[in-house]
Wavefront OBJ file of the C-alpha trace (Angstrom):
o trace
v 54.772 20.757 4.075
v 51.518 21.503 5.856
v 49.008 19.607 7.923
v 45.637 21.318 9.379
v 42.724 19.878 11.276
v 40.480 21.653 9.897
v 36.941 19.962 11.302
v 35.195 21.073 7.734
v 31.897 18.262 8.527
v 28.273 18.343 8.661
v 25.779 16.553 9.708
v 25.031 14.979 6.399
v 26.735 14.175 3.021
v 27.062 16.527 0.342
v 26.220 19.478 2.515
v 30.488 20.517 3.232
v 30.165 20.510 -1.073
v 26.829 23.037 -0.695
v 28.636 25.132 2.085
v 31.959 25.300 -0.417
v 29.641 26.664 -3.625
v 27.809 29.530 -1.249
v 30.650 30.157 1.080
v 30.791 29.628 4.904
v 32.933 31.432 7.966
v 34.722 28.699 8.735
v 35.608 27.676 4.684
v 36.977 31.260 4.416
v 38.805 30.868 7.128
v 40.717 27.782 6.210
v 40.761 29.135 2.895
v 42.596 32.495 4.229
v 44.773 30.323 5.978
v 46.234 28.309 3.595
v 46.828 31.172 0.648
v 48.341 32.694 3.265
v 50.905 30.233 4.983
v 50.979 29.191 1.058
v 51.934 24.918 1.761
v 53.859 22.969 -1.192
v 51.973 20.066 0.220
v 48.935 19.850 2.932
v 47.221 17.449 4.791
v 43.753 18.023 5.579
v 42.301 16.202 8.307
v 38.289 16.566 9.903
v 37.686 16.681 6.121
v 34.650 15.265 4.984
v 34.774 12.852 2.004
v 32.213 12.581 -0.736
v 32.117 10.386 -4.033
v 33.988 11.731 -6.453
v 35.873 14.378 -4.646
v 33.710 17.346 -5.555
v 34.136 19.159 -1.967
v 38.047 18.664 -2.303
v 37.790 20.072 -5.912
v 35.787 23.261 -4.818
v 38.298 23.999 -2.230
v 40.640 23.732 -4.913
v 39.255 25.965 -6.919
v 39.001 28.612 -4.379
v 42.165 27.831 -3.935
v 43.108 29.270 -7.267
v 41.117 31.829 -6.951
v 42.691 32.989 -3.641
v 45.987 33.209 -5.243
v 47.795 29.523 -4.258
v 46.403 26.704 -6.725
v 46.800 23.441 -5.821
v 45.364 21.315 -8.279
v 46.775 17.489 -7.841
v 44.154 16.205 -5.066
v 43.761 12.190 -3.241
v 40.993 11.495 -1.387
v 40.426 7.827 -2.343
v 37.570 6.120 0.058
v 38.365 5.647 3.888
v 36.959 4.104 6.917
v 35.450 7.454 8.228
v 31.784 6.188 8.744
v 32.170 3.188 6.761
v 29.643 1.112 7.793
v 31.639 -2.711 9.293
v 28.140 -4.538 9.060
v 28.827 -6.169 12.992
v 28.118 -5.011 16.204
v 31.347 -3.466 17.286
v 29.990 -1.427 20.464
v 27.805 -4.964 21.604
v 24.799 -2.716 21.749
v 22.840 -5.785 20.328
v 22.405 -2.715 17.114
v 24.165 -2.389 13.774
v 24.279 0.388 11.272
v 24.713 2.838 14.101
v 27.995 5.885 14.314
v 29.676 3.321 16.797
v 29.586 0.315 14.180
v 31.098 2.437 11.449
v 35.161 1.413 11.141
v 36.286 4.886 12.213
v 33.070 6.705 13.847
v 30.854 8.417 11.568
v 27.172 9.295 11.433
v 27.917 8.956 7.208
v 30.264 7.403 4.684
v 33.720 9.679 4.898
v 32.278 12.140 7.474
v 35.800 13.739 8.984
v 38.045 11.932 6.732
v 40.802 13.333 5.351
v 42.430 14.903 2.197
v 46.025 15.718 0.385
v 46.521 19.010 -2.058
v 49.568 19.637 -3.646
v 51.206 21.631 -6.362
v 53.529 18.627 -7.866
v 51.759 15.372 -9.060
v 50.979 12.577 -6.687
v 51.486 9.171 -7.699
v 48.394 7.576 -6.470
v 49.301 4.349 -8.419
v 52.531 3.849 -6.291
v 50.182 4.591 -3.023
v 50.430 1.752 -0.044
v 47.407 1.697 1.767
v 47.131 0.378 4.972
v 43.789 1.111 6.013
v 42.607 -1.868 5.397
v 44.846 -3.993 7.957
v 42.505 -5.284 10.702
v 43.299 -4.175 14.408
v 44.155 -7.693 15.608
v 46.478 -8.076 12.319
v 49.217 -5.355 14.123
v 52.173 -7.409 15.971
v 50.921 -6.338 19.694
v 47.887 -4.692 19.318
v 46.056 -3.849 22.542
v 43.196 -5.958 22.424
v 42.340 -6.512 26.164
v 42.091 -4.580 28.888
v 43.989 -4.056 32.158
v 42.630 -7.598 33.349
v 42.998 -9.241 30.027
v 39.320 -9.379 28.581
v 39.152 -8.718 25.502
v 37.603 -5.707 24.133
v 35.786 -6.960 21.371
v 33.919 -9.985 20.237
v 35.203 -12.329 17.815
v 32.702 -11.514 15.387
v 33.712 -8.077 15.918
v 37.581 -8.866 15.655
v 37.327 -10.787 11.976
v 36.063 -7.220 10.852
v 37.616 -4.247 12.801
v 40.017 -2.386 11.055
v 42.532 -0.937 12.951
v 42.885 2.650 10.930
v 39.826 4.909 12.137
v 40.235 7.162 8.806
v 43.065 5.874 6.632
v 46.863 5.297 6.847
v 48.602 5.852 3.296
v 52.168 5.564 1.931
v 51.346 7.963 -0.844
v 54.559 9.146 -3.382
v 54.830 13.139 -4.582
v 57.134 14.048 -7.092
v 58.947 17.341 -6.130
v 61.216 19.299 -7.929
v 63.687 18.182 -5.818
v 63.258 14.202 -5.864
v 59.796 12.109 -4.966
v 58.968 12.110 -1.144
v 56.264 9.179 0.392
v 53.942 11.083 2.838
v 52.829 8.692 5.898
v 49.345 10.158 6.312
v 47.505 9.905 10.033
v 43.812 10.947 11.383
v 43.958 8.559 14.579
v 41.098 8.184 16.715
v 40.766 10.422 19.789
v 41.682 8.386 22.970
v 38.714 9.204 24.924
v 34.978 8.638 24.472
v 34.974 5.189 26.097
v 35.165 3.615 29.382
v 36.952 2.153 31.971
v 38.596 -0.383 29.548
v 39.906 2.525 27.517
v 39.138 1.180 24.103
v 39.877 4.066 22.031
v 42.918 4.747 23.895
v 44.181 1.935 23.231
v 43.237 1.688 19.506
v 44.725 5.324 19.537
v 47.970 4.124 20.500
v 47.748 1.208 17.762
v 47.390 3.527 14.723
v 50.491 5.119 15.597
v 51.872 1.969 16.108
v 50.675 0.714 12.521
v 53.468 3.702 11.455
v 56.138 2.277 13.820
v 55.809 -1.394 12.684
v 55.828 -0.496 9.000
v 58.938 1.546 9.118
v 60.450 -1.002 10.919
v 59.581 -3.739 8.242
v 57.274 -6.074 10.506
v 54.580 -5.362 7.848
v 54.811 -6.735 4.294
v 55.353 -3.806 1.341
v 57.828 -1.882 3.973
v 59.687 0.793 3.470
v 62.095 1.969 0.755
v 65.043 4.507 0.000
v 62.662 7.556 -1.097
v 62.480 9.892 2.157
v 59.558 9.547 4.031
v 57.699 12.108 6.083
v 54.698 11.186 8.513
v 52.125 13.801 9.009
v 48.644 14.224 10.150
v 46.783 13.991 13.291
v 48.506 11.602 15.618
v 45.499 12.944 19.171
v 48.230 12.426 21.263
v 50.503 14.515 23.425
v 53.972 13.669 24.831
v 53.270 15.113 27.935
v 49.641 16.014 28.947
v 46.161 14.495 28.254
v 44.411 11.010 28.290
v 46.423 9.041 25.646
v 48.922 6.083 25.787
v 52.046 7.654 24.525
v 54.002 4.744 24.118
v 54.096 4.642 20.428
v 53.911 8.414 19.801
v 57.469 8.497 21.945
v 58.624 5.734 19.595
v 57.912 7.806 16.732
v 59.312 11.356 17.988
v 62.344 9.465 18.656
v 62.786 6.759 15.844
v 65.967 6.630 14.265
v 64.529 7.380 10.450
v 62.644 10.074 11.613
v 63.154 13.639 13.219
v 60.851 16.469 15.252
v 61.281 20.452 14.513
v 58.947 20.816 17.334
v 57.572 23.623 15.358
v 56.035 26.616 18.474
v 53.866 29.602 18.240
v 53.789 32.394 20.747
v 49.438 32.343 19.975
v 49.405 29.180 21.682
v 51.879 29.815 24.643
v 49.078 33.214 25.136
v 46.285 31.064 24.612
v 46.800 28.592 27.407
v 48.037 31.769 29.868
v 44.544 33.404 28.698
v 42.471 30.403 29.470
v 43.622 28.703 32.457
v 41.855 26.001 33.507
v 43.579 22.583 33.302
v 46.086 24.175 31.171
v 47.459 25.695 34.174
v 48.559 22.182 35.359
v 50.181 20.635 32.136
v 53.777 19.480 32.022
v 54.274 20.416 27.844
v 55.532 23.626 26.648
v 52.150 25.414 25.449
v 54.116 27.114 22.216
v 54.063 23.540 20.989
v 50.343 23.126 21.329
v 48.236 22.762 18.393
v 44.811 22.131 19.286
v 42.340 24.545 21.850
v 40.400 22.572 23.282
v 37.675 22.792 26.361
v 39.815 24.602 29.160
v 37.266 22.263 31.950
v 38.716 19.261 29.715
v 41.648 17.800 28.166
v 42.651 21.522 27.904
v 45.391 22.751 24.833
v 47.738 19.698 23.760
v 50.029 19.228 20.846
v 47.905 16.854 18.620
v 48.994 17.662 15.279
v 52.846 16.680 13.693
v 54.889 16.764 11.044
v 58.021 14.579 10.949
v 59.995 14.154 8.193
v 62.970 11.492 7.301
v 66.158 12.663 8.542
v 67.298 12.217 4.573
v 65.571 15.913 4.781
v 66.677 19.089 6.457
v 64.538 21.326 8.238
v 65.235 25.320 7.000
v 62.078 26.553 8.975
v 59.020 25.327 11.385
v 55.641 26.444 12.409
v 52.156 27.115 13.416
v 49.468 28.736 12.294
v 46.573 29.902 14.277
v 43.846 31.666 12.179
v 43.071 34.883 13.629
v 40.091 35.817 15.837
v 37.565 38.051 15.109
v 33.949 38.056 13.435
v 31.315 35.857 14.637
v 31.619 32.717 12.486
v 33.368 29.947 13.925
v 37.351 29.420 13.601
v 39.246 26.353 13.144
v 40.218 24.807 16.680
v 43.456 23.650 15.978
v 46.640 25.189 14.469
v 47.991 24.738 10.730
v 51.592 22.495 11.186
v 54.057 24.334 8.533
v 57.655 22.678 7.781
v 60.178 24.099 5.511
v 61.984 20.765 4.000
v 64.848 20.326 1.302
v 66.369 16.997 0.513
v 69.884 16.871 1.611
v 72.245 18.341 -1.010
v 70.024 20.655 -2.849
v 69.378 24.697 -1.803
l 1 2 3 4 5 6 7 8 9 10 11 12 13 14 15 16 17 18 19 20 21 22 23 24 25 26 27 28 29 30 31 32 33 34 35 36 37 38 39 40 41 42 43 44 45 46 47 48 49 50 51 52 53 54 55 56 57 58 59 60 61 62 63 64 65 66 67 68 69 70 71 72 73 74 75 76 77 78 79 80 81 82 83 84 85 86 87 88 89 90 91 92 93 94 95 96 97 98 99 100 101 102 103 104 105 106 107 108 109 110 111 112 113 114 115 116 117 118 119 120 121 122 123 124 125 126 127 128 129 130 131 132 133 134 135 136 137 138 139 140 141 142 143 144 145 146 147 148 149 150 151 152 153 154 155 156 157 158 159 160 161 162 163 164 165 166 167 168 169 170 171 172 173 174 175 176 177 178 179 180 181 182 183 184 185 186 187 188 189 190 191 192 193 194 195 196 197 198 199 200 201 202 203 204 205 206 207 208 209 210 211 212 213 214 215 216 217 218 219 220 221 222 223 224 225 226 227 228 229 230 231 232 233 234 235 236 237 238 239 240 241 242 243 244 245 246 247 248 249 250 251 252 253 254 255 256 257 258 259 260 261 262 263 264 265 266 267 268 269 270 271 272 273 274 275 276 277 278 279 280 281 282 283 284 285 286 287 288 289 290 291 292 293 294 295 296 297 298 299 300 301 302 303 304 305 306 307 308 309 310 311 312 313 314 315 316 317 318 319 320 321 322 323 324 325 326 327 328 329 330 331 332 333 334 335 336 337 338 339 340 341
């Protein structure tokens, strides 16, 4: 199992599909990256969508080419840039990146994406993405003084998932698994009232309350494993880490805490507010401004406990030449259902 933010947007649709046909530094390194940590399954998050999947079938194809095909792809629509048609930021505008369901100057710009080598049963998928914020039992829908933080009109239409949360089945060789796919929001970029940190802490929560059955369709028997970009940290940064806590410690599910030694050398090399953080830094997947939030652990992987773990974790594509490199680390787990070797 594998989950990578890669941050493969543009500006504009259809132009991650032109970069994929001519080749770009930062395709080849994500390509590089996954031959070489060679996933079962992956996760792509930052990944922008287009009709018809063509981008996620060229990286497919270079995927076969590079030696690790992947061919069985999902990448269904999502609220990445999805236009609501209200006024969610009360600018008195519509149609604008802050009206979109999750932000998004396009349709599916930094959405996400599965590959795998064994089918998927997109016909069995649950998706949740469609679930409006206020329909979560105890979203956070008011600030620290109890105003609301959005209008009513706004409310009938918000969705709570910024991207897309899906219950999607792959058959394995060794028995079908349900991924629990994740792209939250990041919890900053607001103000005072802390409106994305709070709908940050909701997405996870969207996770919690279906595996706990508050949410019709819940769970079954077939091992689940949650993955994806959760833009939280247990220990450092701005977010609300009540529901990530719940999460890393619910009783269905279990965390490898998967370390590097490139990310415990990253945060010595850069300083900054890293110097200052409570988290182990080996743990860290994403480098981000040093004058900022600094590196956190943003990225996860955490599968049923129905699984065992045989081996965990990161992968930081290597620096060197002058194109840019992915800003967060690939998430590896090595997973086996219980009973099977």
């Amino acid at each position: 199992m594998a989950t990578w933010h890669v941050e493969l947007t543009r500006k504009g649709p259809g132009l991650l599909l032109h970069d994929m046909t001519r080749g770009a530094d930062d395709i080849d390194a994500v390509v590089a990256g996954i031959a070489a940590t060679a996933p079962d399954i992956l996760l792509l998050t930052g990944f922008d969508w287009d009709h018809g999947g063509l981008a996620l079938s060229a990286l497919s194809a270079r995927l076969s080419a590079a030696g690790h095909p992947m061919p069985h792809g999902h990448a269904p629509p999502q609220n990445a840039g999805l236009d609501s048609g209200a006024d969610l930021d009360g600018d008195g505008r519509t149609g604008t990146p802050d009206d979109a369901q999750g932000w998004g100057r396009f349709t599916g710009q930094a959405a996400m994406a599965v590959l795998s080598r064994w089918p998927i049963d997109a016909g069995a998928a649950l998706d949740l993405s469609g679930v409006l914020w206020r329909g979560l039992p105890g979203a956070l829908l008011a600030d620290d003084t109890g105003a609301p933080l959005l209008t009513e009109a706004a409310l009938a239409v918000q969705r709570l998932s910024s991207v897309a949360h899906w219950a999607l089945p792959v058959d394995t060789p060794q028995g079908r698994v349900t991924l629990l796919t994740i792209a939250a929001t990041p919890p900053v970029f607001d103000g005072p009232e802390d409106r994305n940190g709070r709908r940050n802490h909701d997405e996870a929560a969207l996770w919690l309350a279906w595996l706990d059955g508050a949410l019709p369709d819940p769970p079954t028997d077939t091992p689940v494993i949650l993955l994806g970009k959760l833009n939280a940290d247990p220990f450092d940064g701005d977010a609300r880490r009540g529901a990530l806590r719940r999460l890393l410690s619910h009783p269905r599910l279990q965390d490898a805490e998967p370390a590097s030694d490139t990310g415990r050398a990253l945060s010595a090399a850069q300083g900054g507010v890293n110097a200052t953080q409570r988290g182990d830094p080996s743990r860290d997947t994403a480098d981000w401004a040093d004058d900022g939030p600094g590196n956190l652990r943003s990225s996860y992987i955490l599968p049923d406990r129905a699984l065992t773990v045989t081996g965990a974790g990161l992968y930081w594509a290597p620096s060197g030449g002058d194109g840019p490199l992915p800003r967060n680390a690939l998430v590896w787990l090595d997973l086996v259902r219980d009973g099977l070797r």
